[in-house]
Residue frames as a rotation matrix with the C-alpha (Angstrom) as fourth column:
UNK 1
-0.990 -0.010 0.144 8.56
0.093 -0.802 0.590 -1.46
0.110 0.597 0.795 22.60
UNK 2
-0.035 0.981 -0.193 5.24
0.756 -0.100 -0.647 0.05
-0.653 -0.168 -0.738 23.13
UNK 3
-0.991 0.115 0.073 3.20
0.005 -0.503 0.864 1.90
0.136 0.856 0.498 20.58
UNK 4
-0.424 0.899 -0.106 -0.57
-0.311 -0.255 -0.916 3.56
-0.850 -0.356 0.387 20.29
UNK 5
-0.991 0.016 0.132 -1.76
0.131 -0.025 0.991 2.12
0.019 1.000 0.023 17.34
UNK 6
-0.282 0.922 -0.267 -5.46
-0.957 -0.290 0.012 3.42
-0.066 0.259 0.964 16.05
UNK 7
-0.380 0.557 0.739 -8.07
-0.378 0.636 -0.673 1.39
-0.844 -0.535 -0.031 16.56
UNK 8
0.624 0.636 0.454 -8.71
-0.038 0.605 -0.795 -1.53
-0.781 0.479 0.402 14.14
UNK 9
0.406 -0.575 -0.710 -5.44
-0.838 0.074 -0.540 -2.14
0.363 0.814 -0.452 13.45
UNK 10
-0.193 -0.878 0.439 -4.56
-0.961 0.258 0.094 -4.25
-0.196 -0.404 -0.894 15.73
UNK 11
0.489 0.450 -0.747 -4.04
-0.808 0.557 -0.193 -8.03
0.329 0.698 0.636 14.74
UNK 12
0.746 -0.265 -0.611 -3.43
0.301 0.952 -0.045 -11.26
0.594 -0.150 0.791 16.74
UNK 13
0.538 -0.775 -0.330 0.17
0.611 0.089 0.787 -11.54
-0.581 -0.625 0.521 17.60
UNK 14
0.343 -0.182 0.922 1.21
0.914 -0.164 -0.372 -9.71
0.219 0.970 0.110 14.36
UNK 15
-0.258 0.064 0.964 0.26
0.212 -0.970 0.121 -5.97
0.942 0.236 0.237 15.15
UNK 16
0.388 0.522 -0.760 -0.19
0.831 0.159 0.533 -5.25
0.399 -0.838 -0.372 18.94
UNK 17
0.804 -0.217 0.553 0.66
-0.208 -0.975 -0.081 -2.43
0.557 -0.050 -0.829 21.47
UNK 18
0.349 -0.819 0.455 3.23
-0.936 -0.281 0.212 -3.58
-0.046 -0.500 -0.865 23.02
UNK 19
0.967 -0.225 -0.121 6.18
0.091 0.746 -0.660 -6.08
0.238 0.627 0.741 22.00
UNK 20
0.488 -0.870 -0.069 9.45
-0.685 -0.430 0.589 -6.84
-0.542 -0.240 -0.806 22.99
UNK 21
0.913 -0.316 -0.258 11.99
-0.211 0.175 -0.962 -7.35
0.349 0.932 0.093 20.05
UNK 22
0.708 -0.636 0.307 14.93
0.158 0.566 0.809 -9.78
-0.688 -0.525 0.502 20.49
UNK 23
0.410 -0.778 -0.475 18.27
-0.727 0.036 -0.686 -8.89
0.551 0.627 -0.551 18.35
UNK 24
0.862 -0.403 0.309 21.12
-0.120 0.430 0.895 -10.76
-0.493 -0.808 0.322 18.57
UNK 25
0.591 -0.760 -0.271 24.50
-0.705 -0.324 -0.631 -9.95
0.392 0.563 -0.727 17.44
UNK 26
0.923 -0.166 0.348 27.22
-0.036 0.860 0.508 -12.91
-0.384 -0.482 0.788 16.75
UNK 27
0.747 -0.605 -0.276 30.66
-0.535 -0.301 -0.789 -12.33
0.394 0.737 -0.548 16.33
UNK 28
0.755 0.044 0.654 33.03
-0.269 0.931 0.248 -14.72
-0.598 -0.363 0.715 14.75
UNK 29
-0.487 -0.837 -0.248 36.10
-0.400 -0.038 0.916 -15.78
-0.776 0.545 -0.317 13.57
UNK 30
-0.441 -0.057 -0.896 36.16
-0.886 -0.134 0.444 -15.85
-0.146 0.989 0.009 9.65
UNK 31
-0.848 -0.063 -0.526 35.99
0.008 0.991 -0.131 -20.13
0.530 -0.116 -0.840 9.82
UNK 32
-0.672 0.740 -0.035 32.70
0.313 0.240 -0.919 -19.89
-0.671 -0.628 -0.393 12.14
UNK 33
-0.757 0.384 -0.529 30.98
-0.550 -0.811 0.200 -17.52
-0.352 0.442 0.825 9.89
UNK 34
-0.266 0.882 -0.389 28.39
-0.648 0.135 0.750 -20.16
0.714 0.451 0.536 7.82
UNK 35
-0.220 0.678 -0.701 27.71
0.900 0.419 0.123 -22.23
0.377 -0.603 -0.703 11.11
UNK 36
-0.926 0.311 -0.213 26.94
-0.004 -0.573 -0.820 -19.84
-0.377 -0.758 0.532 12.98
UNK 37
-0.669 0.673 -0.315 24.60
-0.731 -0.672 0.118 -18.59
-0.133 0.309 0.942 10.12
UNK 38
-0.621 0.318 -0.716 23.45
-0.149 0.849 0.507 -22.17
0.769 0.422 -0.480 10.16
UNK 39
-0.563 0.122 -0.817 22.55
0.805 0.304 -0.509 -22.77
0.186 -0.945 -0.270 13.53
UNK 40
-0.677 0.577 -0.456 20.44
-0.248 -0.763 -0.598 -19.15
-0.693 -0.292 0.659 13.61
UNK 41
-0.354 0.754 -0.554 18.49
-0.774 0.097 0.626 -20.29
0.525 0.650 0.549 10.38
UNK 42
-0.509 0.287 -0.812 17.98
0.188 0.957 0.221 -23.65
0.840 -0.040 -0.541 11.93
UNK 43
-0.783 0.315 -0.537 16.70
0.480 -0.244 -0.843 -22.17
-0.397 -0.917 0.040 15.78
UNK 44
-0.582 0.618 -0.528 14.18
-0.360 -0.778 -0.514 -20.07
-0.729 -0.109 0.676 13.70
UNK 45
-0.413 0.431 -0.802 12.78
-0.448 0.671 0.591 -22.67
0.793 0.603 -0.084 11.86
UNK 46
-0.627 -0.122 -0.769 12.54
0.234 0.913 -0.335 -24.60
0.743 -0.390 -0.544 14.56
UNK 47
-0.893 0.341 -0.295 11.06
-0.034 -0.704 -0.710 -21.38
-0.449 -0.624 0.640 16.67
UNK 48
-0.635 0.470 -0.613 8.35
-0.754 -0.208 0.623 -21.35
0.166 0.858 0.487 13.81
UNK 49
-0.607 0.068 -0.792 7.74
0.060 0.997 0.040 -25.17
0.793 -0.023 -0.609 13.92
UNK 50
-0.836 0.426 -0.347 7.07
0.449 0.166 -0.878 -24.96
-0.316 -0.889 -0.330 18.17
UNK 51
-0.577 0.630 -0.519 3.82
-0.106 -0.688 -0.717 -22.22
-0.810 -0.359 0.464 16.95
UNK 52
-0.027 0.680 0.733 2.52
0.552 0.621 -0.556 -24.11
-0.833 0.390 -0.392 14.29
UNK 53
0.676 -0.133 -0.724 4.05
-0.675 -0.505 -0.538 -22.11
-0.294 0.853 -0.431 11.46
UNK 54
0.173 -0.265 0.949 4.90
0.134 0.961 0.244 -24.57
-0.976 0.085 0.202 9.31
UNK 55
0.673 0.234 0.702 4.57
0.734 -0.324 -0.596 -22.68
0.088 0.917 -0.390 5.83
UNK 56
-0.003 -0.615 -0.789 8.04
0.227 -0.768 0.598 -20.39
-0.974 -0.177 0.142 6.15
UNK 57
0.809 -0.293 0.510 9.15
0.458 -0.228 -0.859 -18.30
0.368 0.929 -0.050 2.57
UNK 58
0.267 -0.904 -0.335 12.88
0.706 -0.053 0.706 -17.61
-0.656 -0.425 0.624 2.34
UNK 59
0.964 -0.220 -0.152 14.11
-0.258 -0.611 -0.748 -14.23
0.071 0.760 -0.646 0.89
UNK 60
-0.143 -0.952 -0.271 18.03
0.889 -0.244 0.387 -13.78
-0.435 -0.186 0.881 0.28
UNK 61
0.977 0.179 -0.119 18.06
0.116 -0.905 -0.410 -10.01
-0.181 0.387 -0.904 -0.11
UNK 62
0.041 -0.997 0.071 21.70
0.986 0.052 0.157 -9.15
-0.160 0.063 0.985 -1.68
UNK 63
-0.259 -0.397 -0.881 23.09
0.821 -0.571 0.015 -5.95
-0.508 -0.719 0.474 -2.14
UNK 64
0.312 0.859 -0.406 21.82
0.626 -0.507 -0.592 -2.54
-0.714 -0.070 -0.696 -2.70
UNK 65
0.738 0.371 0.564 22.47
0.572 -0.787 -0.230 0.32
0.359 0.492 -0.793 -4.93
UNK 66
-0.135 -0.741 0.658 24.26
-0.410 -0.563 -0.718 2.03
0.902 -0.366 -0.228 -1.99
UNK 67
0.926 0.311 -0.213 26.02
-0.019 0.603 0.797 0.15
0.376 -0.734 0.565 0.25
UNK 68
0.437 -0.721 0.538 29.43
-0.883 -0.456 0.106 0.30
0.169 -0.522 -0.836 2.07
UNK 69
0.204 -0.213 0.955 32.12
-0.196 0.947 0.253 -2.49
-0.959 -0.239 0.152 2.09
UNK 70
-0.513 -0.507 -0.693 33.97
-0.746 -0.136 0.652 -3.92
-0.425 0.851 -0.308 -0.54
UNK 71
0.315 0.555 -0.770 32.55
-0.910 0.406 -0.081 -6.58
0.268 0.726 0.633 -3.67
UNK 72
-0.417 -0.265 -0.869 34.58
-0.215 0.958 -0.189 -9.21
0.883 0.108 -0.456 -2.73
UNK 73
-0.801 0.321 0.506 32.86
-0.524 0.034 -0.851 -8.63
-0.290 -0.946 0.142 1.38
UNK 74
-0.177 0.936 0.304 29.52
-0.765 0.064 -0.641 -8.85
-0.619 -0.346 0.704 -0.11
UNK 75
0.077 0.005 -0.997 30.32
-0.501 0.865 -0.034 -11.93
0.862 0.502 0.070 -2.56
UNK 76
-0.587 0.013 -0.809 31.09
0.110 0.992 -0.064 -13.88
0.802 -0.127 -0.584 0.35
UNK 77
-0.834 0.508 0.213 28.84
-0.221 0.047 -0.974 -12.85
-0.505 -0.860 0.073 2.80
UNK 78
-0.081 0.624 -0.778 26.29
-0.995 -0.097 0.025 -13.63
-0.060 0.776 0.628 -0.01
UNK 79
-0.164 -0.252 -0.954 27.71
-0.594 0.797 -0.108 -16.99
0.788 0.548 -0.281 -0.71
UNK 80
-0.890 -0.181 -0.419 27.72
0.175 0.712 -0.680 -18.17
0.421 -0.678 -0.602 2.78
UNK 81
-0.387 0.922 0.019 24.01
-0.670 -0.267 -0.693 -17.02
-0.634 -0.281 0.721 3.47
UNK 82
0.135 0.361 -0.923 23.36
-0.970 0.237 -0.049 -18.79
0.201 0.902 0.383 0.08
UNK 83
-0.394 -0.807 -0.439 25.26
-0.625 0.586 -0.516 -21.87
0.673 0.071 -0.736 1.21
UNK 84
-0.950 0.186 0.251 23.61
-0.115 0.541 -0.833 -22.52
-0.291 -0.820 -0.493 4.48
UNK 85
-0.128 0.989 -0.076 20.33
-0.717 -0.146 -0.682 -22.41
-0.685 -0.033 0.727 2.97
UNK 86
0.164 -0.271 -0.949 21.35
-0.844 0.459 -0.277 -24.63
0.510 0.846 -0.153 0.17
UNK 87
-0.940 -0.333 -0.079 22.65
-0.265 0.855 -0.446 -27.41
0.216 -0.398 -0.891 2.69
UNK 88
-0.606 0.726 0.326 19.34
-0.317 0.156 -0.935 -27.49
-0.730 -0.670 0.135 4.47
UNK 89
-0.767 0.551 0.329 17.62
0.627 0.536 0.565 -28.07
0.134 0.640 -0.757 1.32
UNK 90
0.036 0.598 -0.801 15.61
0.494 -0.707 -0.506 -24.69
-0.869 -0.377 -0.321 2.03
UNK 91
-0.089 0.230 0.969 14.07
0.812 -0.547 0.204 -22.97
0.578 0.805 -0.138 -1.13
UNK 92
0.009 -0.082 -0.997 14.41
0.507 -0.859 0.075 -19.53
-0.862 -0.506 0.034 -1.14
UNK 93
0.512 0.469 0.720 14.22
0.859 -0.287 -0.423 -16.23
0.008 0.836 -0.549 -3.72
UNK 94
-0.564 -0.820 -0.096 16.57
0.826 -0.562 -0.055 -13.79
-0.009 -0.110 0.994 -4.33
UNK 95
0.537 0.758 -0.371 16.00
0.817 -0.577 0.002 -10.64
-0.212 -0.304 -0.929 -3.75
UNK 96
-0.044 -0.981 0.190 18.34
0.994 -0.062 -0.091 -8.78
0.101 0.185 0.978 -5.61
UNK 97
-0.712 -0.302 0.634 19.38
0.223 -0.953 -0.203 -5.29
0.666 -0.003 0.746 -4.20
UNK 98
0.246 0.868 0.432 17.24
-0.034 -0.438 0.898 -5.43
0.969 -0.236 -0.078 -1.22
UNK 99
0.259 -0.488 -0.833 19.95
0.946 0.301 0.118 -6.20
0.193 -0.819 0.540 1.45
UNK 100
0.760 0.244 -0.603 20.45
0.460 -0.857 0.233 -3.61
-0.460 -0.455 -0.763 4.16
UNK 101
0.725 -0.689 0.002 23.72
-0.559 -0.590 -0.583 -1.00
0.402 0.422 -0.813 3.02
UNK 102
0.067 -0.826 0.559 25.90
-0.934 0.145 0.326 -2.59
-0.351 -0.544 -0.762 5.61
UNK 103
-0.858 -0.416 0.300 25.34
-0.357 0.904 0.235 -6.78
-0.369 0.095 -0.925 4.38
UNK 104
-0.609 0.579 -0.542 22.90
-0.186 0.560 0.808 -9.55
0.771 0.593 -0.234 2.40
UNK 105
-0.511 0.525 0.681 20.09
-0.761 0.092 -0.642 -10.67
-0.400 -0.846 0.352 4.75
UNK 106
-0.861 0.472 -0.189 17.98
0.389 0.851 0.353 -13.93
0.327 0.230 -0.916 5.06
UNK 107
-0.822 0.460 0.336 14.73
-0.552 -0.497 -0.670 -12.88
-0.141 -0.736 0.662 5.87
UNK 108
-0.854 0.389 -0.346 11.66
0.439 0.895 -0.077 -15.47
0.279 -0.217 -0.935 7.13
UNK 109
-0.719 0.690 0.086 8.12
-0.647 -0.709 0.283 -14.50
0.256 0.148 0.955 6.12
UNK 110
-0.641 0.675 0.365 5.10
0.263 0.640 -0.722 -17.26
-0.721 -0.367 -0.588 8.07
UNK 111
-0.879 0.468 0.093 2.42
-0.063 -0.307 0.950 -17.85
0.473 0.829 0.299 6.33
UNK 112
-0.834 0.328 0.444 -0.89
-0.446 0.071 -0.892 -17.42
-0.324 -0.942 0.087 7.95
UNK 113
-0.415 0.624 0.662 -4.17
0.562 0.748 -0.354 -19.49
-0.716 0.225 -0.661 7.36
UNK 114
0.790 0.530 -0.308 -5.29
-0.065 -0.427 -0.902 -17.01
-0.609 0.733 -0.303 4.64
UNK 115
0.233 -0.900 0.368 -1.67
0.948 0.295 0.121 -17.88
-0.217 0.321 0.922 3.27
UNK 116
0.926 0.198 0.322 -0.21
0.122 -0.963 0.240 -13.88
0.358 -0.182 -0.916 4.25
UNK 117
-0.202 -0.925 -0.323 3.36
0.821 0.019 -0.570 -13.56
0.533 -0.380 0.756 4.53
UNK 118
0.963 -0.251 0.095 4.49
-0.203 -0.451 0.869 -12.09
-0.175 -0.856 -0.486 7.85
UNK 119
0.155 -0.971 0.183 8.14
-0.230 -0.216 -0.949 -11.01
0.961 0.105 -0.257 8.17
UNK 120
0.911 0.383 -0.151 9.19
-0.040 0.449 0.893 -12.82
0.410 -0.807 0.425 11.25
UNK 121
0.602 -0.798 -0.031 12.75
0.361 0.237 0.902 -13.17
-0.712 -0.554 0.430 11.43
UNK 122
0.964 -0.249 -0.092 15.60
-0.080 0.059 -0.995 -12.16
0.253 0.967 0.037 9.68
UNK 123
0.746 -0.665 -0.035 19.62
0.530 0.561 0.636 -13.31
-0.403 -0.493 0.771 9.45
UNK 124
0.887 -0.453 0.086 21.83
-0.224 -0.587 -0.778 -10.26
0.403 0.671 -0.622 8.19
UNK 125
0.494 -0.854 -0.165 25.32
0.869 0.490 0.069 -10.62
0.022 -0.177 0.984 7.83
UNK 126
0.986 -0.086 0.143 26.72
-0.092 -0.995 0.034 -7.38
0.139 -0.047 -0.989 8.84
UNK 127
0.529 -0.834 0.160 30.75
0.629 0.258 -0.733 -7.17
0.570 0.488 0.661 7.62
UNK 128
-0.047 -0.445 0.894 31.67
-0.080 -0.891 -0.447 -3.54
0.996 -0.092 0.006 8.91
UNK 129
0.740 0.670 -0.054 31.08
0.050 0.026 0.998 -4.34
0.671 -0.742 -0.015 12.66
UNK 130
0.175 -0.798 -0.576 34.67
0.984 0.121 0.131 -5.93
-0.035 -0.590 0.807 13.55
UNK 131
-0.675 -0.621 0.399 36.28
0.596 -0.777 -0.203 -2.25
0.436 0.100 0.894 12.20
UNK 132
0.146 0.681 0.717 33.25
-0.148 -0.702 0.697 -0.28
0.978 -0.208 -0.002 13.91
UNK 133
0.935 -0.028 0.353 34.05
-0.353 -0.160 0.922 -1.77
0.031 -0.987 -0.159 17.51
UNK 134
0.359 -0.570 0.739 37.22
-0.917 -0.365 0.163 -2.66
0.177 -0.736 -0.654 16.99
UNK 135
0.746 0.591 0.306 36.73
-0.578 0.803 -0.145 -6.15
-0.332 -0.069 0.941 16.87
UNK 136
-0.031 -0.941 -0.338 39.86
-0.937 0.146 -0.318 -8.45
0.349 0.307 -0.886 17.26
UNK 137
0.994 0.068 -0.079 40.52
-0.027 0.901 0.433 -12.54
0.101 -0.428 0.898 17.68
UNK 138
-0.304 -0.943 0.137 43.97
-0.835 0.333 0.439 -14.00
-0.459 0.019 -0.888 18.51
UNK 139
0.639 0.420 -0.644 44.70
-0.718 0.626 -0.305 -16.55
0.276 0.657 0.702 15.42
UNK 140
0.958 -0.138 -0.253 46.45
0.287 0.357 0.889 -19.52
-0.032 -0.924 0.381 16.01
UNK 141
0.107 -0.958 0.267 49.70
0.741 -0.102 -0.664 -18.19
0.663 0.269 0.699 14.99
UNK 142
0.061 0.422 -0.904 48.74
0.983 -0.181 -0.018 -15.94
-0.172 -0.888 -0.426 18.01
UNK 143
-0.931 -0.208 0.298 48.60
0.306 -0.892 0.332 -12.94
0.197 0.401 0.895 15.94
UNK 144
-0.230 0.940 -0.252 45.38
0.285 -0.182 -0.941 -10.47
-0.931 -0.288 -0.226 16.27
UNK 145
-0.823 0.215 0.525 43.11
0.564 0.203 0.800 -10.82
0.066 0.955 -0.289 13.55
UNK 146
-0.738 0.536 -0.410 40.46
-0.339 -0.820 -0.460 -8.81
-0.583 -0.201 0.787 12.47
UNK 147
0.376 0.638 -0.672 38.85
-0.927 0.260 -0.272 -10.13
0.001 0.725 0.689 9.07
């Protein structure tokens, strides 16, 4: 992504003109669902760690106002965001009603040597995807599963 920004904003690694933004989108059978979300919280800690950010704050943002998906979706996609952060021994702060419409999000703010949270990463659990593409496993009863 590239961007003109006015002069005397830019900042470090923070705010620059040009940046290229990594998603990544994991989909998984029901049973995979809080390693998975483990193993992404743990790689971005660890991503943090290699650059000498050592000072992370953890939000859990849960759901909004208006959002899509059913109460009992966003109880456990809550719970298992809540969960992996809870094994790790990883304080964190709710954030209540600030998760996107579609799911709850973890989101990972650095601190910088003036002690400045930076949003850096974030782990959203996004529910509505399987039924948006489609999105089928064979279980083992070798039916096709969806949720």
């Amino acid at each position: 992504m590239y961007r003109y920004e006015r002069s005397g904003v830019l900042h470090g690694l923070l705010r620059v003109r040009g940046f290229t933004q990594d998603d990544s989108h994991i989909f998984c059978r029901p049973d995979q669902i809080e390693e998975e979300i483990g193993r992404v919280v743990d790689f971005s800690l660890e991503m943090f760690r290699t650059f000498g950010f050592d000072n992370v704050n953890i939000y859990l943002s849960t759901k909004p106002g208006k959002a899509i998906g059913s109460d009992a979706d966003w109880q456990r996609a809550e719970s298992a965001l809540a969960n992996q952060l809870a094994q790790r021994d990883i304080d964190f702060t709710y954030k209540h009603g600030d998760g996107a419409f579609y799911g709850p999000k973890i989101d990972m703010y650095v601190l910088d040597a003036l002690g400045r949270e930076w949003q850096c990463a974030t782990v959203q659990f996004d529910f509505t995807q399987p039924e948006n593409f489609e999105l089928e496993y064979i279980a083992d009863d070798g039916s096709r599963q969806r949720r």
